[in-house]
Residue frames as qw, qx, qy, qz and C-alpha x, y, z in Angstrom:
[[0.000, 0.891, 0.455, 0.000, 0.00, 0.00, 0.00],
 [0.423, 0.042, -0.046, 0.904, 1.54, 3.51, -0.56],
 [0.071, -0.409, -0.252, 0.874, 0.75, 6.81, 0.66],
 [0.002, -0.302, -0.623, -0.722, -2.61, 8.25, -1.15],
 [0.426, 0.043, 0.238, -0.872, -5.67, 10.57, -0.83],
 [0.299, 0.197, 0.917, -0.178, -8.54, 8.49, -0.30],
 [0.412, -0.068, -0.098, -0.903, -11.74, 9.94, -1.80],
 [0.212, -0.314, -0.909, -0.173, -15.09, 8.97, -0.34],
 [0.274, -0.321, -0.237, -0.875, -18.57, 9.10, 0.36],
 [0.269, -0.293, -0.827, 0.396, -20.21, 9.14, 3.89],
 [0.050, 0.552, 0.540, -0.634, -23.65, 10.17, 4.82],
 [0.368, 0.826, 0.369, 0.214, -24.26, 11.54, 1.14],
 [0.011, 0.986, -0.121, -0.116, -21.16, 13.72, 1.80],
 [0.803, 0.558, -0.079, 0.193, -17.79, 13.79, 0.06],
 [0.398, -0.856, 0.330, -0.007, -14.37, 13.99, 1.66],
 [0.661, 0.555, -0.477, 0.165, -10.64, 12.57, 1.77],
 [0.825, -0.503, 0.253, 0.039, -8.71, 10.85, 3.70],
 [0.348, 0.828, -0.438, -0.038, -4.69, 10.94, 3.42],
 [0.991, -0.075, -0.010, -0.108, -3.30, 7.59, 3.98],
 [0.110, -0.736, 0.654, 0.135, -0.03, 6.80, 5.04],
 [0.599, 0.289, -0.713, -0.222, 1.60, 3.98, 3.23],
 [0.123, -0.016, -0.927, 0.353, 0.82, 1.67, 6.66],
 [0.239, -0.554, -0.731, -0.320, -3.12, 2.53, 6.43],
 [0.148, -0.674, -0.489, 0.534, -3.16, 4.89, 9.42],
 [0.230, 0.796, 0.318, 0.460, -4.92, 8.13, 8.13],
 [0.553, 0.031, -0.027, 0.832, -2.86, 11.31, 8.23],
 [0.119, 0.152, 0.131, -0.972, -5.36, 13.99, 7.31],
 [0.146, 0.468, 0.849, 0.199, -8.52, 13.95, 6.67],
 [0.112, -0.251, -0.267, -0.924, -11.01, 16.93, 4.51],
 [0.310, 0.067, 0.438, -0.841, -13.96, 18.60, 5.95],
 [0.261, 0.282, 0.923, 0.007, -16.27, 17.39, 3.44],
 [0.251, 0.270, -0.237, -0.899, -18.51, 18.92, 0.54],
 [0.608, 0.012, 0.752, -0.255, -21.42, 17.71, -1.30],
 [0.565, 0.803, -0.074, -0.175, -20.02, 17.91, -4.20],
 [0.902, 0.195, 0.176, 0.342, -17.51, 15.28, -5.80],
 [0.433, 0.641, -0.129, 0.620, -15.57, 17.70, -8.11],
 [0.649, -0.738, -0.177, -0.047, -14.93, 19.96, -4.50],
 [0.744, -0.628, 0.228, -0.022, -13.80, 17.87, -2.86],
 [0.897, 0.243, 0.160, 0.331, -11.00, 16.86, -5.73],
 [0.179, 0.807, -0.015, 0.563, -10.29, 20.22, -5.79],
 [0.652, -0.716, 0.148, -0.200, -9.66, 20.37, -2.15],
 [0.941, -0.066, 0.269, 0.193, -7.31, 17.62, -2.36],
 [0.541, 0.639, 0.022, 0.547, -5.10, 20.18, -5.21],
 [0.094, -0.802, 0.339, -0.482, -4.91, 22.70, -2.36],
 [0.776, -0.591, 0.221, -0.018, -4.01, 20.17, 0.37],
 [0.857, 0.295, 0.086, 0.413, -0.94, 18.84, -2.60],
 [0.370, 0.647, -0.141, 0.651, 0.10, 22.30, -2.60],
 [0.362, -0.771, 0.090, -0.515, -0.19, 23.34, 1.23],
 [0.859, -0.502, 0.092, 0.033, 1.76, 20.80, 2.55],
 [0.581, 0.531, -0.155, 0.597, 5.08, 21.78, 0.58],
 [0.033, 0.731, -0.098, 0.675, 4.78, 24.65, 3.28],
 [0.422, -0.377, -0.801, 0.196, 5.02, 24.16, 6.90],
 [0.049, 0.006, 0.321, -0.946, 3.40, 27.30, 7.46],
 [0.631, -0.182, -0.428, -0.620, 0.32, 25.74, 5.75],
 [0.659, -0.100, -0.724, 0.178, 0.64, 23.20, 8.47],
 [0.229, -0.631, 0.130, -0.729, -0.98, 24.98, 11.63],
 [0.333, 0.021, -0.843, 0.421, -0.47, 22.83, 15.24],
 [0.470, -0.600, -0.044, -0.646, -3.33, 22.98, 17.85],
 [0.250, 0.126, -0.909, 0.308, -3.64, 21.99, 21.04],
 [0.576, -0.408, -0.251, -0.662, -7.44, 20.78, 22.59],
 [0.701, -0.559, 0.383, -0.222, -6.53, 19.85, 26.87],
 [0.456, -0.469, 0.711, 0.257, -4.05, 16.49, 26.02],
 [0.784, 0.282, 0.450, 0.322, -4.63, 15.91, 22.46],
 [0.323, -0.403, 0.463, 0.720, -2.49, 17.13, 19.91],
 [0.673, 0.518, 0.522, 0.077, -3.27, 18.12, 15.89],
 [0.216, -0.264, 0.474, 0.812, -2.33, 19.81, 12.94],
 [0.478, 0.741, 0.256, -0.395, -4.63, 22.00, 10.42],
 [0.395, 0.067, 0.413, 0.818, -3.84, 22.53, 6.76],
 [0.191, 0.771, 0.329, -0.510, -4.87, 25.77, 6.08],
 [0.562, 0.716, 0.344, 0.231, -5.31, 27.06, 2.12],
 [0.455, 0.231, 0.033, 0.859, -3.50, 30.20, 0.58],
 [0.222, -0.671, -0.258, -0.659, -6.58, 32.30, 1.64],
 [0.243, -0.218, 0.643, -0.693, -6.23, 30.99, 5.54],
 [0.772, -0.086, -0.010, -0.630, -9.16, 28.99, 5.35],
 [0.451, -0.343, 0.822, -0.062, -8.89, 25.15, 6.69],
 [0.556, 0.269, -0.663, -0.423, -8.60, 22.48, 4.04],
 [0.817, -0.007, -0.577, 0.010, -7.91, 19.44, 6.23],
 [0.400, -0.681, 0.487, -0.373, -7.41, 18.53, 10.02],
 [0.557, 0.088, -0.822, 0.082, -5.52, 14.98, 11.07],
 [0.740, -0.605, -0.218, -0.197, -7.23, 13.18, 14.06],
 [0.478, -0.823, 0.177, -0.252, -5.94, 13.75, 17.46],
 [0.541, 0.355, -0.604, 0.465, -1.87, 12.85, 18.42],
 [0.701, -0.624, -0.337, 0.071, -1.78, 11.95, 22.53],
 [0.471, -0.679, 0.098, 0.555, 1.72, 13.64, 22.72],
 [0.236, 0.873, -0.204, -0.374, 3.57, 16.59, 21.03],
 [0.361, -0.447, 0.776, 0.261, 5.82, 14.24, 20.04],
 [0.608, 0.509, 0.609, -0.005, 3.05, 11.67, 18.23],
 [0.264, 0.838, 0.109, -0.464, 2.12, 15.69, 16.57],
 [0.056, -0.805, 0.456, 0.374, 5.68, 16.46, 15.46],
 [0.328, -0.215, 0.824, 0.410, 6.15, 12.76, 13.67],
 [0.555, 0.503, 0.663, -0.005, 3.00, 13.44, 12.04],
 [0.414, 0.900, 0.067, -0.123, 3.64, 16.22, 10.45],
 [0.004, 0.602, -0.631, -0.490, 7.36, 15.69, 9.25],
 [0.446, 0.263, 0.833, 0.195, 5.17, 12.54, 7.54],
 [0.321, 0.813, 0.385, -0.297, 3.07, 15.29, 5.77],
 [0.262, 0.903, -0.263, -0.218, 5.81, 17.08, 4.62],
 [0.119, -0.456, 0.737, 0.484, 7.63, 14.34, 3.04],
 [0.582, 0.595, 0.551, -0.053, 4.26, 13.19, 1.27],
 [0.013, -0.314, 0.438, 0.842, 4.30, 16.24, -0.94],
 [0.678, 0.397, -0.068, -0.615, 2.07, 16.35, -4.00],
 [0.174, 0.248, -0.883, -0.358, 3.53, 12.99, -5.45],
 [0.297, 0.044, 0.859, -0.415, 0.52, 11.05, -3.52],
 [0.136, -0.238, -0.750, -0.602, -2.31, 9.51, -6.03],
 [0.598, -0.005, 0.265, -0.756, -6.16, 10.09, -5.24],
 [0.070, 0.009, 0.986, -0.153, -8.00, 6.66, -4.84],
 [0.462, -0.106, -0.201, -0.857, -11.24, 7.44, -6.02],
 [0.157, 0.062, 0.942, -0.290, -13.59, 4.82, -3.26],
 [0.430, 0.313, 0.565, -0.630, -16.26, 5.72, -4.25],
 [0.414, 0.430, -0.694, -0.402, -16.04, 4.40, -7.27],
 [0.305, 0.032, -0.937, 0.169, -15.43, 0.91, -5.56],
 [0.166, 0.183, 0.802, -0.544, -18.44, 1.44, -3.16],
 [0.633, 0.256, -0.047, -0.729, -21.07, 1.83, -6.34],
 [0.559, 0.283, -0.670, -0.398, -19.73, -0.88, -8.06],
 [0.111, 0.108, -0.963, 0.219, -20.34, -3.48, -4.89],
 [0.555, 0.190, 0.322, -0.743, -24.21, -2.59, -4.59]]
C-alpha cells in the first residue's frame, strides 16, 4: 500500500482521507457535497503541505493536531488527534515528506460498483 488521498462518500457527503503507506490516516477533509470539491480540495491540500506554514499545530486539553490551512487561511484538512507533542511532530514531518507525489484513490467508485 503507498501513501494516497482516499476519496469517499459518507452520509451523502464527500471527503478525503490521506493515507499513510501503513493505512493509518494522516489527514482527513472537511467534506462537501459535491464530488468535483472535494478533488479540488485535495489540489490545495498537494500544494499546502510543501509549506510548513500551511501546516498549523493545535492543542485541545491532552490531544495534539495539525490543520492545513489554504493560501486564503481557510482550513482544508485537520488529522485526528496525536496523545503527545511528540506523536504531533512525527505526524507532520510525515506530511511534509508526502508532498504532492501522492495519487487520489477514487472509493467511491469501488463502493457503487459493490451494490
Amino acid at each position: 500500500m503507498v501513501t494516497r488521498f482516499e476519496l469517499v462518500l459518507e452520509h451523502e457527503k464527500y471527503t478525503f482521507r490521506l493515507r499513510a503507506n501503513d493505512g493509518q490516516v494522516l489527514l482527513e477533509g472537511l467534506g462537501s457535497p459535491s464530488k468535483i470539491v472535494t478533488q479540488n480540495e485535495i489540489l490545495h491540500v498537494r500544494t499546502a503541505v510543501r509549506d510548513r506554514q500551511k501546516l498549523v499545530p493545535h492543542h485541545d486539553n491532552d490531544r495534539h493536531f495539525v490543520v492545513v490551512k489554504d493560501a486564503d487561511g481557510s482550513v482544508l484538512a485537520r488529522s485526528p488527534r496525536c496523545t503527545t507533542e511528540r506523536d504531533l511532530s512525527k505526524l507532520m514531518a510525515h506530511l511534509l515528506a508526502t508532498r504532492s507525489w501522492a495519487p487520489i484513490v477514487d472509493m467511491t467508485k469501488r463502493a457503487a460498483h459493490a451494490n
